[in-house]
C-alpha positions in Angstrom: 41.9 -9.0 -0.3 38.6 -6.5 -1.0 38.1 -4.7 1.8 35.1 -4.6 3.3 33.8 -0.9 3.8 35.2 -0.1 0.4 33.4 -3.2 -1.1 30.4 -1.8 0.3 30.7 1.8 -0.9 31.4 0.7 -4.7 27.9 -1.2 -4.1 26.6 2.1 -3.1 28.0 4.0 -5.8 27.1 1.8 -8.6 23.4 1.0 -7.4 23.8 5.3 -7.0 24.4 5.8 -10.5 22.0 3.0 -11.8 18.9 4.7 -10.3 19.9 8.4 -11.2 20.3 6.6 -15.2 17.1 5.4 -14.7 15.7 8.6 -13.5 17.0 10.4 -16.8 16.2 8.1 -19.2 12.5 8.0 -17.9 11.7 11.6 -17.8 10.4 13.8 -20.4 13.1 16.8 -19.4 10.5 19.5 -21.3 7.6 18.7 -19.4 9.6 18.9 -16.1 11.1 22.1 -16.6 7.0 23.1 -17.7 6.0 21.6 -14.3 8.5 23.8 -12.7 8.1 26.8 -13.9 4.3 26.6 -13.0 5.1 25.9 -9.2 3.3 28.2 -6.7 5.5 30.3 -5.0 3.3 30.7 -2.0 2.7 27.0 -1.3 6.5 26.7 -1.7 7.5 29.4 0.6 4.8 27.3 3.0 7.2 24.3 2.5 9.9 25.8 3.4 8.8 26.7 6.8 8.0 24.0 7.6 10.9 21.9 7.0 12.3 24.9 9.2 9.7 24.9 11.8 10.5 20.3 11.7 14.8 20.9 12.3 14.0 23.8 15.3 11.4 21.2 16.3 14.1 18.3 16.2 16.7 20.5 18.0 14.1 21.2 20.6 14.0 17.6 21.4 17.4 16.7 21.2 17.9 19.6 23.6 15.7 17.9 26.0 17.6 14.9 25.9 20.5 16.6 27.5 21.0 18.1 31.6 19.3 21.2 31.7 21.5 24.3 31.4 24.1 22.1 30.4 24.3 24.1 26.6 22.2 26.8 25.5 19.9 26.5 22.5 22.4 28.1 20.2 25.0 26.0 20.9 22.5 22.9 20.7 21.5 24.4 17.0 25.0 24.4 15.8 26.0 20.7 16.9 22.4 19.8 15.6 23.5 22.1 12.2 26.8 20.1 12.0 25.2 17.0 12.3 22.7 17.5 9.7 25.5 18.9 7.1 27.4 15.7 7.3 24.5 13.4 7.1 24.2 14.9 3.5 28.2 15.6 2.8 29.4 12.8 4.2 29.2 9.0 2.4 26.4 7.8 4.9 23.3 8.9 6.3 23.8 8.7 9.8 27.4 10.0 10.2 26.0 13.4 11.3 24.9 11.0 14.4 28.6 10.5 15.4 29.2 14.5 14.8 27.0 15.4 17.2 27.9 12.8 19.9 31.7 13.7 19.3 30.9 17.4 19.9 28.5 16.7 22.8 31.1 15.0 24.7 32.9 18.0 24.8 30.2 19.0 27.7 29.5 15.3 29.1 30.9 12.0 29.2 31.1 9.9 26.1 28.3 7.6 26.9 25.9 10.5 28.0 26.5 12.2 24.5 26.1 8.5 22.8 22.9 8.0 24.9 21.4 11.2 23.9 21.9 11.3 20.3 20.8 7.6 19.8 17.7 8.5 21.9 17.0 11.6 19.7 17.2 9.4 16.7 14.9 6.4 17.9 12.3 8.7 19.3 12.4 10.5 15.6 11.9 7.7 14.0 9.4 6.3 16.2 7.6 9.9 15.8 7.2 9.3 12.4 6.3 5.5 12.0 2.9 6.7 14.2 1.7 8.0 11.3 1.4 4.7 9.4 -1.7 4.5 11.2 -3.8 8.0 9.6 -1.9 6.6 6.3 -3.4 3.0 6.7 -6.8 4.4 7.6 -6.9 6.5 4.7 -5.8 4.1 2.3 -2.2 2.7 0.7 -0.2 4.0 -2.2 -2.1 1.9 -5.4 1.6 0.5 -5.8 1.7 -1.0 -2.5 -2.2 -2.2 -2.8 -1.5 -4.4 -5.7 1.7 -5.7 -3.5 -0.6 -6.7 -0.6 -2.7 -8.1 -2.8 -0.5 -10.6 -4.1 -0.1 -11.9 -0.9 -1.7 -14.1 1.8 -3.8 -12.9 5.3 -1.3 -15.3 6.7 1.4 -13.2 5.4 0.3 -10.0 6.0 -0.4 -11.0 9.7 3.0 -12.3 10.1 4.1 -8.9 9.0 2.0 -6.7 11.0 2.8 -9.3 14.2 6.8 -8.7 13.6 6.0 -4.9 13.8 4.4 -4.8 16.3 6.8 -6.7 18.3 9.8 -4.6 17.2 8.2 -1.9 18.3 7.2 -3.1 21.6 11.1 -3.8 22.0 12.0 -0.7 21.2 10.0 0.9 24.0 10.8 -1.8 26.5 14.8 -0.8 26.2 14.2 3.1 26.1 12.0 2.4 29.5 14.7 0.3 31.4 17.4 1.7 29.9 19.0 4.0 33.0 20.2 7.0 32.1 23.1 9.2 33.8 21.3 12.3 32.6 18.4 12.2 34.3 20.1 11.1 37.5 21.9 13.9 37.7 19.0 16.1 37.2 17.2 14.3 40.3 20.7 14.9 42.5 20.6 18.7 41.3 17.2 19.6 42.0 15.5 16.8 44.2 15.4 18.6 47.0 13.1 21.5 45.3 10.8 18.7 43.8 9.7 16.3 46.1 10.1 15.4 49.9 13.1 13.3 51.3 10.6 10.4 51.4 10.4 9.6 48.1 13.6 8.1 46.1 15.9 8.8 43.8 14.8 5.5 41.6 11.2 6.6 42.1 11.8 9.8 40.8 13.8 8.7 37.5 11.2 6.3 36.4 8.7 9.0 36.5 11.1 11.6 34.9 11.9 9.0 32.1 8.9 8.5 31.5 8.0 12.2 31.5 11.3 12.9 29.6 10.2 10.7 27.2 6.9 11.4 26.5 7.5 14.8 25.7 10.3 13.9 23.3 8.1 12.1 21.7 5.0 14.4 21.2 8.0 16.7 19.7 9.3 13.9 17.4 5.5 13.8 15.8 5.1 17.1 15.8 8.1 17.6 13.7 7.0 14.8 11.3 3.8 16.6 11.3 5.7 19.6 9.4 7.1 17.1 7.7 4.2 15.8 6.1 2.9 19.8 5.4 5.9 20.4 4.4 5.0 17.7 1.1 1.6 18.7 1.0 2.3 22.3 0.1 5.0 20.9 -2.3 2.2 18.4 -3.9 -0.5 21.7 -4.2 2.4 24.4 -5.5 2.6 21.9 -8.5 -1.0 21.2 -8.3 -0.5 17.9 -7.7 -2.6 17.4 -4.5 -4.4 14.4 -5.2 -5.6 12.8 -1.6 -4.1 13.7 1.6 -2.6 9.9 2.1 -0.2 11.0 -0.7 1.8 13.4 1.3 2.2 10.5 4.5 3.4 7.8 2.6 6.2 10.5 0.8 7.5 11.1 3.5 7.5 7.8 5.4 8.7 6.4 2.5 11.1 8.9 1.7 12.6 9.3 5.3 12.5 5.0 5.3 15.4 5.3 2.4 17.6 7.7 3.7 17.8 5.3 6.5 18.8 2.4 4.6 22.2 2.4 3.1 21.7 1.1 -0.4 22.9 4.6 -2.0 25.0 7.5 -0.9 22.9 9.9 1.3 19.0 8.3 -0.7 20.7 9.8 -3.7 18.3 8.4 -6.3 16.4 5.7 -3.9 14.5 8.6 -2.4 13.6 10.1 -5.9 13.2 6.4 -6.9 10.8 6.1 -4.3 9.2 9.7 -4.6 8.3 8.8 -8.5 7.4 4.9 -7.8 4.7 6.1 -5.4 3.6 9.3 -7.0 3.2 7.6 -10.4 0.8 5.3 -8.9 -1.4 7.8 -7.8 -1.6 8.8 -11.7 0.6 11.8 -11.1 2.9 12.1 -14.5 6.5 11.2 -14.5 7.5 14.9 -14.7 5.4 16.2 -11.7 6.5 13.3 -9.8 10.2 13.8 -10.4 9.5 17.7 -9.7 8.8 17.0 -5.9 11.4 14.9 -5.2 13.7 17.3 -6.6 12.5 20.2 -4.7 12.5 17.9 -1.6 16.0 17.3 -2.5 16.4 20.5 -2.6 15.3 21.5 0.8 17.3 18.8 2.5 20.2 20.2 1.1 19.7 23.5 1.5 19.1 23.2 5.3 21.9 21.0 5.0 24.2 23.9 3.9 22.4 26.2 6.3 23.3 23.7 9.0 27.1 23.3 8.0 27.2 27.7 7.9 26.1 27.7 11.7 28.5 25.1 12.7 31.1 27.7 11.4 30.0 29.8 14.3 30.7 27.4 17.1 33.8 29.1 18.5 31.4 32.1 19.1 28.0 30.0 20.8 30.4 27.4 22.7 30.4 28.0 26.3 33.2 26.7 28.6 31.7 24.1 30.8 34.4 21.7 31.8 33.8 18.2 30.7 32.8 15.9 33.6 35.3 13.5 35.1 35.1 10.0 36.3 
């Protein structure tokens, strides 16, 4: 009998390879390496920051997540470093997920460390849906105009009615969802915040929600570079065509690293890079240029990530793990 897991990876593998085959036999190979050696440095460099400034943003966030003084930044970076390594060297794209929550729970309990990573990861995904809104306002991919098209208002209002929805249900379980963390922050400091007249549930709700809030203003910022981080990619190749362009890369991008139907987005993301690039009239050889460089840059902080959690025996701190 097939098992199941490996059934599922040979899917990945094969529909892998299909859409890298696809990617070579479309592409004019001269006029890429033409389009890259006529990249901007500068606007590159720019890029790169970026996508720097969006993983120190993301660490920031996940840090916030977690009892204060708990783990310094450092140590934070390297779990956060580990995590992102195996999401790109490992056979799925959120394994890095269970790498930090098994390191974390060297520090809390198991559920804390679960809580706080799948937190992280809903709130970042949440921080960049929000900007399907300046992307709608500014106008859809071509590609995904003539899709709309083709169907009916009573579609498309089904559609937008189902995300709204899901998204309402997101926030309704992140806002009842009671969290040891921040309990234990109210029993450390209560009695410095607020007078013995107001309670301990009083205070959570409006730390949650405070907790939250600013998780989330981090998660967009990070998307934010995100997007700049594209943007400067599209103008090094002078490719820079409408400002919409750079949004719906990366939504679009990020959207198929999430879905399992490849190894790590190897090949959907590129698929998806040159699908919606092509219909904004960029050429085949420009389009495939940024997703390679984007490729690039993911795996490049990817390896960065996997070199600082080589240094966790020196950053770790000895906080005993909490019992009970």
């Amino acid at each position: 009998m097939i098992n199941k897991t490996s059934l599922i990876r040979a899917i990945q593998i094969i529909l892998t390879s299909g859409l890298l085959l696809w990617l070579s036999a479309t592409t004019d190979w001269s006029s890429l390496e033409k389009t890259a050696r006529s990249a901007n440095w500068n606007w590159l460099f720019i890029a790169i920051l970026c996508v720097l400034f969006s993983h120190l943003i993301n660490t920031l966030r996940w840090k916030l997540l977690i009892p204060p003084r708990c783990l310094s930044f450092a140590v934070i970076l390297s779990y956060y470093g580990a995590g992102i390594f195996s999401n790109n060297f490992l056979p799925t794209g959120i394994g890095g997920d269970g790498i930090r929550a098994a390191l974390l729970s060297k520090h809390l309990s198991f559920w804390q460390a679960i809580w706080s990573v799948t937190l992280d990861r809903i709130l970042g995904l949440l921080g960049l849906l929000i900007f399907i809104v300046p992307g709608l306002a500014l106008g859809l991919p071509p590609l995904a105009k003539d899709i709309f098209n083709s169907m009916s208002s009573e579609r498309l209002k089904i559609l937008t009615h189902i995300f709204l929805l899901t998204g309402m249900i997101i926030l309704i379980l992140i806002w009842k969802r009671d969290s040891d963390i921040i309990r234990s922050w109210i029993q450390n400091y209560r009695s410095k915040l607020i007078p013995n007249s107001v309670t301990i549930q009083e205070l959570a709700r409006t730390e949650r929600l405070r907790l939250i809030l600013a998780s989330y203003g981090l998660s967009v910022l990070s998307a934010l570079f995100l997007v700049l981080a594209h943007a400067s990619t599209l103008c090094a190749l002078t490719l820079y065509y409408a400002p919409e362009m750079a949004i719906w890369l990366v939504i679009g991008g990020s959207l198929t690293l999430l879905i399992p139907i490849s190894i790590n987005g190897l090949g959907a993301m590129e698929g998806a890079y040159v699908l919606i690039l092509t219909s904004y009239g960029v050429p085949m050889a420009g389009a495939l240029s940024v997703a390679l460089i984007i490729r690039f840059l993911i795996i490049f902080y990817s390896l960065l990530g996997g070199v600082l959690s080589l240094r966790l025996r020196w950053w770790d701190t000895s906080i005993a793990k909490p019992t009970g």
